[in-house]
OpenMM code with the backbone's topology and positions (N, CA, C; nanometers):
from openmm import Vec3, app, unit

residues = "UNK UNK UNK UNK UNK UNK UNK UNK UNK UNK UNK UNK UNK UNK UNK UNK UNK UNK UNK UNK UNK UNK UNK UNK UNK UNK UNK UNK UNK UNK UNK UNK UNK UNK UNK UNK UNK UNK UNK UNK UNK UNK UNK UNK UNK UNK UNK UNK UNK UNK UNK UNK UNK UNK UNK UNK UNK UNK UNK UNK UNK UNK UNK UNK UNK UNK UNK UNK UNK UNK UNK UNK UNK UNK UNK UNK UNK UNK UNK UNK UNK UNK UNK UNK UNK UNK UNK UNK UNK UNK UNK UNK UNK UNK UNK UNK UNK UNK UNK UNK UNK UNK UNK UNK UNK UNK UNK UNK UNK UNK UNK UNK UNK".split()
positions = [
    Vec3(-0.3589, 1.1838, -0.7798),
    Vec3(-0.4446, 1.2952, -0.7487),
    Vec3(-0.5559, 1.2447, -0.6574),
    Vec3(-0.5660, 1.3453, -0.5489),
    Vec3(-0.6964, 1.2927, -0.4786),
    Vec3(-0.7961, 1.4099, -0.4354),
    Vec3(-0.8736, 1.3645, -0.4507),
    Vec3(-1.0122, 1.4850, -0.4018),
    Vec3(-1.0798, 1.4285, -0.3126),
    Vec3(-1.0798, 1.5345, -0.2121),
    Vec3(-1.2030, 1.4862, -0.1015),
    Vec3(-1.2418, 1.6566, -0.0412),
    Vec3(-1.3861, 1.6296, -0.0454),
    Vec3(-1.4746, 1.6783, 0.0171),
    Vec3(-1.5296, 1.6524, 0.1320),
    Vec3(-1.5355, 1.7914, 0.1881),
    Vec3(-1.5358, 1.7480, 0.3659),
    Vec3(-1.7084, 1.8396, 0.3606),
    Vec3(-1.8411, 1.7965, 0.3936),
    Vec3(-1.9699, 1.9070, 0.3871),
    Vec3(-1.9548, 1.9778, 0.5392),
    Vec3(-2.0134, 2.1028, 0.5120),
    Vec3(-2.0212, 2.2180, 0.6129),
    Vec3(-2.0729, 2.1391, 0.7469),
    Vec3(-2.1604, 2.0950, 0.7686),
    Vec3(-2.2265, 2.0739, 0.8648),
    Vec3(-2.1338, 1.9869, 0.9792),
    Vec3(-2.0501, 1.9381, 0.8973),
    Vec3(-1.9547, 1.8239, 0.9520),
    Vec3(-1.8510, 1.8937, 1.0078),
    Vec3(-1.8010, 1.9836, 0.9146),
    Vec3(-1.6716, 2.0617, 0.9966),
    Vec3(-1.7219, 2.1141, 1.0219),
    Vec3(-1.8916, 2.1905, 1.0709),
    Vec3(-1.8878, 2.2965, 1.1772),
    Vec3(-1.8993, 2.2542, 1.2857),
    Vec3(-1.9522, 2.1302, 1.3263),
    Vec3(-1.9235, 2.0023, 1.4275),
    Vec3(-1.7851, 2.0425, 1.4691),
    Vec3(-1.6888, 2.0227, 1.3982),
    Vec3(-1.5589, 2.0139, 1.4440),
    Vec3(-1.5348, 2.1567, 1.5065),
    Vec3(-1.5211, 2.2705, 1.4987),
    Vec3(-1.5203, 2.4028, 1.4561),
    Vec3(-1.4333, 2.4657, 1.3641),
    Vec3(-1.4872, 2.4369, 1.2653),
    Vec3(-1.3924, 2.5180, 1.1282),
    Vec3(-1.5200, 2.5795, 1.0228),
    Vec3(-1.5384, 2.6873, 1.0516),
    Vec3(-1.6363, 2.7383, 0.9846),
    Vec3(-1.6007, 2.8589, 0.8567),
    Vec3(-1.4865, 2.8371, 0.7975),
    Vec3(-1.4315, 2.9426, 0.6785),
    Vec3(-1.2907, 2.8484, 0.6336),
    Vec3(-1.2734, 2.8809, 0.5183),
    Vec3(-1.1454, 2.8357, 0.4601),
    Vec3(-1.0353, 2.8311, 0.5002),
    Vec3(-0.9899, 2.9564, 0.5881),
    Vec3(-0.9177, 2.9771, 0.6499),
    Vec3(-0.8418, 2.8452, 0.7304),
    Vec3(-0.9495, 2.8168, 0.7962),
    Vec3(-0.9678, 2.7119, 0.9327),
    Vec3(-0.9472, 2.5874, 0.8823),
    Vec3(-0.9996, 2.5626, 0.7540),
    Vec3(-0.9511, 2.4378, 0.7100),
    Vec3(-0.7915, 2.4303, 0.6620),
    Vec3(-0.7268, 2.5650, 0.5889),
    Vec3(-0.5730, 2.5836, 0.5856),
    Vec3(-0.5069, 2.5116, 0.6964),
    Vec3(-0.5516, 2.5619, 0.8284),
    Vec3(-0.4559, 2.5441, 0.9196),
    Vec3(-0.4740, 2.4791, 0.9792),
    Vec3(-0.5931, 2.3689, 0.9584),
    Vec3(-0.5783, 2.2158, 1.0043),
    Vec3(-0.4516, 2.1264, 0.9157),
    Vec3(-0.5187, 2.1737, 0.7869),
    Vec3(-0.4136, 2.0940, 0.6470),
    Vec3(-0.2621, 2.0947, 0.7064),
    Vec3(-0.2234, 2.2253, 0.6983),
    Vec3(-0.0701, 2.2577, 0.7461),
    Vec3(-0.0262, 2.2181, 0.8766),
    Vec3(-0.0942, 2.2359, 1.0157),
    Vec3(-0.0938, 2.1953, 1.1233),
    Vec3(-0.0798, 2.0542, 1.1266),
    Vec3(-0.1497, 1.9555, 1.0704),
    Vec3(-0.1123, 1.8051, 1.0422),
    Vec3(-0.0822, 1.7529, 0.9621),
    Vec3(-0.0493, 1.7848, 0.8659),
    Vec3(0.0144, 1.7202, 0.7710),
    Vec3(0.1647, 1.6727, 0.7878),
    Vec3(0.2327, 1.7126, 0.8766),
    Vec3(0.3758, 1.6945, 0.8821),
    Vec3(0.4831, 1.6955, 0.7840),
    Vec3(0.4359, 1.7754, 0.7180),
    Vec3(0.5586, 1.8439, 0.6002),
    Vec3(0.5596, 2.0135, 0.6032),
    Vec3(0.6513, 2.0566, 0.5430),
    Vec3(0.6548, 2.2021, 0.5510),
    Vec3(0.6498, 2.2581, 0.4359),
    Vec3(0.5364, 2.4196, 0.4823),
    Vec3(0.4703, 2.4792, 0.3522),
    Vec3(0.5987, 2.5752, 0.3294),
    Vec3(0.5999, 2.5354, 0.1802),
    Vec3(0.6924, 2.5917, 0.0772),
    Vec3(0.6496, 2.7506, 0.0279),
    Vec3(0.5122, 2.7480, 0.0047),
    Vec3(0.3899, 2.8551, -0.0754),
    Vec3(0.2751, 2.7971, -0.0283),
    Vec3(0.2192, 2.9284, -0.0066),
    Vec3(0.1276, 2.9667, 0.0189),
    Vec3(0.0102, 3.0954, -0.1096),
    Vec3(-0.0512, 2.9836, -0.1710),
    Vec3(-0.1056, 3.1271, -0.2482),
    Vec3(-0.2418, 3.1065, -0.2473),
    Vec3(-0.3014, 3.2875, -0.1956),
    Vec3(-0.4018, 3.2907, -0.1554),
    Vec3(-0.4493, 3.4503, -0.2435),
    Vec3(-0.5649, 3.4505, -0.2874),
    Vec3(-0.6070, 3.6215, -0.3212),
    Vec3(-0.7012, 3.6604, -0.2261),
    Vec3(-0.6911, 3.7545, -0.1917),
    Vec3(-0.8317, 3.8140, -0.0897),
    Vec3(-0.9285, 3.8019, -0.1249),
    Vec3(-1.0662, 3.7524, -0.0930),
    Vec3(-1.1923, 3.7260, -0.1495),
    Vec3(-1.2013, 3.6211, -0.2253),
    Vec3(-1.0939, 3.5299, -0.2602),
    Vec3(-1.0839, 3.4067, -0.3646),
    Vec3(-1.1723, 3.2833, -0.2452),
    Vec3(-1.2007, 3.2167, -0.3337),
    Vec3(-1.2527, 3.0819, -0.2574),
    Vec3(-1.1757, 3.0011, -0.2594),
    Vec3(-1.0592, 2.9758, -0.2745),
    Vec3(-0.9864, 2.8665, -0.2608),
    Vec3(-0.8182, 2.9075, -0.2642),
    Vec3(-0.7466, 2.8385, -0.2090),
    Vec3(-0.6154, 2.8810, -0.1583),
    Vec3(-0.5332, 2.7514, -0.2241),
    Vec3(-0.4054, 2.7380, -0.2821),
    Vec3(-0.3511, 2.6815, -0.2907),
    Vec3(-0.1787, 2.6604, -0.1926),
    Vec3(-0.1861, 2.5660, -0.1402),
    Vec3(-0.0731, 2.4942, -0.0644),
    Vec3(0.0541, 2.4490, -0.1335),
    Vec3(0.1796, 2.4542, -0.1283),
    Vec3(0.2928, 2.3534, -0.1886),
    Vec3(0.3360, 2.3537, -0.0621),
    Vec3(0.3994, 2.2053, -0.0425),
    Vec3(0.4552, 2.1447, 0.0862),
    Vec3(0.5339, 2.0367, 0.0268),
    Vec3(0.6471, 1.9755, 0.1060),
    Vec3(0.7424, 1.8865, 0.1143),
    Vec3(0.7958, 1.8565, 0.2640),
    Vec3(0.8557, 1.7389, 0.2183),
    Vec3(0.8901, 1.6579, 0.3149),
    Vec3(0.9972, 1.5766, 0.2595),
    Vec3(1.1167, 1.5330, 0.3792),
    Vec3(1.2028, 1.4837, 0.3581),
    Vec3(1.2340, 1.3798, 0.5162),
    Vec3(1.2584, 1.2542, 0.4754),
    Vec3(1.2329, 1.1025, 0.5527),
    Vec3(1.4007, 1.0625, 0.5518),
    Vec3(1.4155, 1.0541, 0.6174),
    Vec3(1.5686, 0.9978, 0.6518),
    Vec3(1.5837, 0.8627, 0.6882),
    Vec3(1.6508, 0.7925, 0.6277),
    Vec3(1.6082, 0.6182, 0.6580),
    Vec3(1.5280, 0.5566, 0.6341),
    Vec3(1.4565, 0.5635, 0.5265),
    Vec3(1.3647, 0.4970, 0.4764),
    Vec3(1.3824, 0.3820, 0.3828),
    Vec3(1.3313, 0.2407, 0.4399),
    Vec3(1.3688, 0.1538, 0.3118),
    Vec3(1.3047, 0.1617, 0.2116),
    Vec3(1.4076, 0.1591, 0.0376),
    Vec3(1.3140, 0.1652, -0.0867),
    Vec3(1.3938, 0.0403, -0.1587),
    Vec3(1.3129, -0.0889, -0.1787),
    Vec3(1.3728, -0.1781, -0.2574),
    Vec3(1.4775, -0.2095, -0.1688),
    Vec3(1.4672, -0.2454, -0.0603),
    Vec3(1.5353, -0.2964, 0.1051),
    Vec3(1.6579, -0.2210, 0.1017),
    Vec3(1.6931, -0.0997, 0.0357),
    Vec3(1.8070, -0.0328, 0.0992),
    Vec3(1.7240, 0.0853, 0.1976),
    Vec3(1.8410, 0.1214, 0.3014),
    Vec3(1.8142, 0.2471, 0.3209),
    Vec3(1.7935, 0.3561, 0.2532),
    Vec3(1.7714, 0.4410, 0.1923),
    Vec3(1.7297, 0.5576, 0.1415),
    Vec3(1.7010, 0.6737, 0.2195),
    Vec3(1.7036, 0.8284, 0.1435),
    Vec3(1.6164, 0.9599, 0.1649),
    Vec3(1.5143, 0.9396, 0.0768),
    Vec3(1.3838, 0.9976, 0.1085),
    Vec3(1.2473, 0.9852, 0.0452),
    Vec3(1.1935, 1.1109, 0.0520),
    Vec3(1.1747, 1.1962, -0.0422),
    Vec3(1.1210, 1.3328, -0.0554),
    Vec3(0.9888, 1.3289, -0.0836),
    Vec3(0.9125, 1.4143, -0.0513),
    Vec3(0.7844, 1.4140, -0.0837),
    Vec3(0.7428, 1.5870, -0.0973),
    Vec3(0.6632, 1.5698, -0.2363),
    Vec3(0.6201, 1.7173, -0.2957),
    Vec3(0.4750, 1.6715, -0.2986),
    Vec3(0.3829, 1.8072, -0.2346),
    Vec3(0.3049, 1.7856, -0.2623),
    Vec3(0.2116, 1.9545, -0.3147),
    Vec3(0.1258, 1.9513, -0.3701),
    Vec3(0.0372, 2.0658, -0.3892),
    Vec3(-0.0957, 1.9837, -0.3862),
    Vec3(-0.1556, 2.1177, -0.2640),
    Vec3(-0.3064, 2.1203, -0.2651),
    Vec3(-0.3879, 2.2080, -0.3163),
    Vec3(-0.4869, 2.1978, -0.3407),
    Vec3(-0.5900, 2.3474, -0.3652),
    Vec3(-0.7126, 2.3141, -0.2776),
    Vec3(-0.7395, 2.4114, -0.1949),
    Vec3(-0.8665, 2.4133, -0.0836),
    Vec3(-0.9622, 2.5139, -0.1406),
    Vec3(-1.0484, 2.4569, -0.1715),
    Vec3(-1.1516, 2.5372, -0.2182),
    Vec3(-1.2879, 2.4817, -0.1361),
    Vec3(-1.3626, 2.6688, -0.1480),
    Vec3(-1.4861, 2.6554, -0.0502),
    Vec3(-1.5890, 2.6523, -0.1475),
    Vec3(-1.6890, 2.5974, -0.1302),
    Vec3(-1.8120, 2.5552, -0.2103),
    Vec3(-1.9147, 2.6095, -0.0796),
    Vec3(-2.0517, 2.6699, -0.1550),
    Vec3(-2.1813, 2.6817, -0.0426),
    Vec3(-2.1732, 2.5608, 0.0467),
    Vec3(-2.1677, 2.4620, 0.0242),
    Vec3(-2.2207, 2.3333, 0.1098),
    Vec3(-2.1000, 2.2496, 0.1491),
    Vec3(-2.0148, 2.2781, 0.1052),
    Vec3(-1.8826, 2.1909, 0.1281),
    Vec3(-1.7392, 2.2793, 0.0985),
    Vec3(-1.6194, 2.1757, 0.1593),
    Vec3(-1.4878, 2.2281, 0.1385),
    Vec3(-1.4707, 2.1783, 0.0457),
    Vec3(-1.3386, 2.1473, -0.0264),
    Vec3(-1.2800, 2.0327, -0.1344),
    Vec3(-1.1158, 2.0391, -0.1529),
    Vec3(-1.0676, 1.9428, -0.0959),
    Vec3(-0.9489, 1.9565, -0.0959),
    Vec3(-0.8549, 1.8861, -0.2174),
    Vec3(-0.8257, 1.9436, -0.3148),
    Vec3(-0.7351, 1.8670, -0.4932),
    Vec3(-0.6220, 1.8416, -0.4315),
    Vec3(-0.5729, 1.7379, -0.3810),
    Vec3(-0.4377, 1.7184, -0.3902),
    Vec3(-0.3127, 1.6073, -0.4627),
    Vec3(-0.1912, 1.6516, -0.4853),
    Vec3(-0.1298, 1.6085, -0.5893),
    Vec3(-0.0041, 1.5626, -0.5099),
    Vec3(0.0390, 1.4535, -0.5217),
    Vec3(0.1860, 1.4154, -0.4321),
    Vec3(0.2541, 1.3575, -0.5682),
    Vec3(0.3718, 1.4083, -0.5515),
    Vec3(0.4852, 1.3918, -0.6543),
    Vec3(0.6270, 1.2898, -0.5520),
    Vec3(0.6878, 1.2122, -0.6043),
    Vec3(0.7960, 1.1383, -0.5098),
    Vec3(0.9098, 1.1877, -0.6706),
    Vec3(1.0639, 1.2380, -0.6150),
    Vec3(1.1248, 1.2644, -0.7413),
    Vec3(1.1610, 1.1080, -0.7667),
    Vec3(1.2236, 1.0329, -0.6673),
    Vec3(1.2249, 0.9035, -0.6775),
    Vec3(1.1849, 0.7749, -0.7120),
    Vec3(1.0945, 0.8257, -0.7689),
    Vec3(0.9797, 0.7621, -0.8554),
    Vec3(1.0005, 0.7337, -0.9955),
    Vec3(1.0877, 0.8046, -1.0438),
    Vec3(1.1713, 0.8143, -1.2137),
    Vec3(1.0622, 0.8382, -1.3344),
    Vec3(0.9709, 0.8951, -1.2544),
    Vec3(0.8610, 0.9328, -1.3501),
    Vec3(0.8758, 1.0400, -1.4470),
    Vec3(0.8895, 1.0770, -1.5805),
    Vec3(0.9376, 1.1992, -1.6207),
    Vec3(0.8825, 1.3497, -1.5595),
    Vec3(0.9287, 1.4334, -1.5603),
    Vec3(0.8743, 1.5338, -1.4958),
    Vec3(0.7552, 1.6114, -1.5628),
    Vec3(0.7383, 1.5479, -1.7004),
    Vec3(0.5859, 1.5782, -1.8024),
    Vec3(0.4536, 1.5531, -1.7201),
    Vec3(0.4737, 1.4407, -1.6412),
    Vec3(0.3741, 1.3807, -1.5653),
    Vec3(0.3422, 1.4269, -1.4641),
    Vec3(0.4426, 1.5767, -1.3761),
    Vec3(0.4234, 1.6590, -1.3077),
    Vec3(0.3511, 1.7913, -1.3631),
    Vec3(0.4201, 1.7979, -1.4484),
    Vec3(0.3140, 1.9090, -1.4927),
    Vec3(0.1722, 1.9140, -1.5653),
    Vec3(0.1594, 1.7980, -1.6318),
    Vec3(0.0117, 1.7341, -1.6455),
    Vec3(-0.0814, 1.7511, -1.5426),
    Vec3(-0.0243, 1.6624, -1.4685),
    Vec3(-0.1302, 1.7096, -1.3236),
    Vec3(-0.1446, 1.8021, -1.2680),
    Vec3(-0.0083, 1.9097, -1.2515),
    Vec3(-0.0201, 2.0318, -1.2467),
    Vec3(-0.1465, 2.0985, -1.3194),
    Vec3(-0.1591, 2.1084, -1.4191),
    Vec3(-0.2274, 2.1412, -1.5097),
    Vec3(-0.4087, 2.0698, -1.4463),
    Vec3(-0.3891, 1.9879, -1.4509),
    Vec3(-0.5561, 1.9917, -1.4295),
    Vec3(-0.5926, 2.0417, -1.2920),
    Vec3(-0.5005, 2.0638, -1.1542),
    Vec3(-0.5174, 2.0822, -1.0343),
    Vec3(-0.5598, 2.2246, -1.0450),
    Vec3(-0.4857, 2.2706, -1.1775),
    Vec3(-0.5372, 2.4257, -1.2315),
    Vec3(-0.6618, 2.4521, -1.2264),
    Vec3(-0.7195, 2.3542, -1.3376),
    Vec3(-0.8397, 2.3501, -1.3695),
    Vec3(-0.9272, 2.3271, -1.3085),
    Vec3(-0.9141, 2.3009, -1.1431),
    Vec3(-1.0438, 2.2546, -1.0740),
    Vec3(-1.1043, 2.4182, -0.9862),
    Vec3(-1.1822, 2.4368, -0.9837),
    Vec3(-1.2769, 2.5544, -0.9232),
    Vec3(-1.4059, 2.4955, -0.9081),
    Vec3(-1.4713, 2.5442, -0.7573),
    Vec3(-1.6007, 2.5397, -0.7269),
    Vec3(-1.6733, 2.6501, -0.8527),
    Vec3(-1.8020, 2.6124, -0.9086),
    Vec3(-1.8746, 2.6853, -0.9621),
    Vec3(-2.0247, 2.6869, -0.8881),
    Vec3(-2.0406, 2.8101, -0.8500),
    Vec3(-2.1655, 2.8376, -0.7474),
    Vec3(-2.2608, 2.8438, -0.8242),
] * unit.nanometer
topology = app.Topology()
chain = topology.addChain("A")
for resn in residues:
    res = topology.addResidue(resn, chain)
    for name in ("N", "CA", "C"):
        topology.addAtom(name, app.Element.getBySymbol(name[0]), res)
């Protein structure tokens, strides 16, 4: 899980001045493709699911496919953005409990004004 906060003043430097704008930097570079998109009208924060799939990748010096799942949540705060994000590899042999755990707290994160 990673969190980072980006403050207003910084991305209005850049020009991204609404949530929106930060979406479509996220999706625009990230180089994986959005699965879902869930957003409510008037909500402060939007959640992302995206994946990706790597062709030829060495894992443990074979060639391999390497999938990558990820979910974000972008949430706007008065003074800052905050981006929760969660990358899952299925290849990883991690049980899938450990996906939804984290699931679960990515739930739980909201700006409180």
């Amino acid at each position: 899980m990673t969190i980072s906060i980006f403050e207003r003043p910084a991305t209005e430097q850049v020009g991204f001045h609404k949530l929106p704008d930060l979406v479509l930097l996220v999706t625009a570079f990230s180089g994986l493709r959005v699965n879902r998109l869930i957003a409510e009208e008037g909500s402060n924060f939007v959640v992302l699911q995206t994946s990706g799939t790597y062709e030829n990748v060495r894992m443990a010096g074979q060639p391999a496919t390497f999938t990558l799942e990820d979910w974000v949540l972008l949430a706007e705060g008065k003074d800052a953005y905050y981006a929760v994000e969660i990358a899952y590899t299925p290849q990883s042999g991690q049980s899938l409990q450990v996906w939804d755990d984290l699931q679960t707290y990515m739930d739980s994160f909201r700006v409180i004004q």
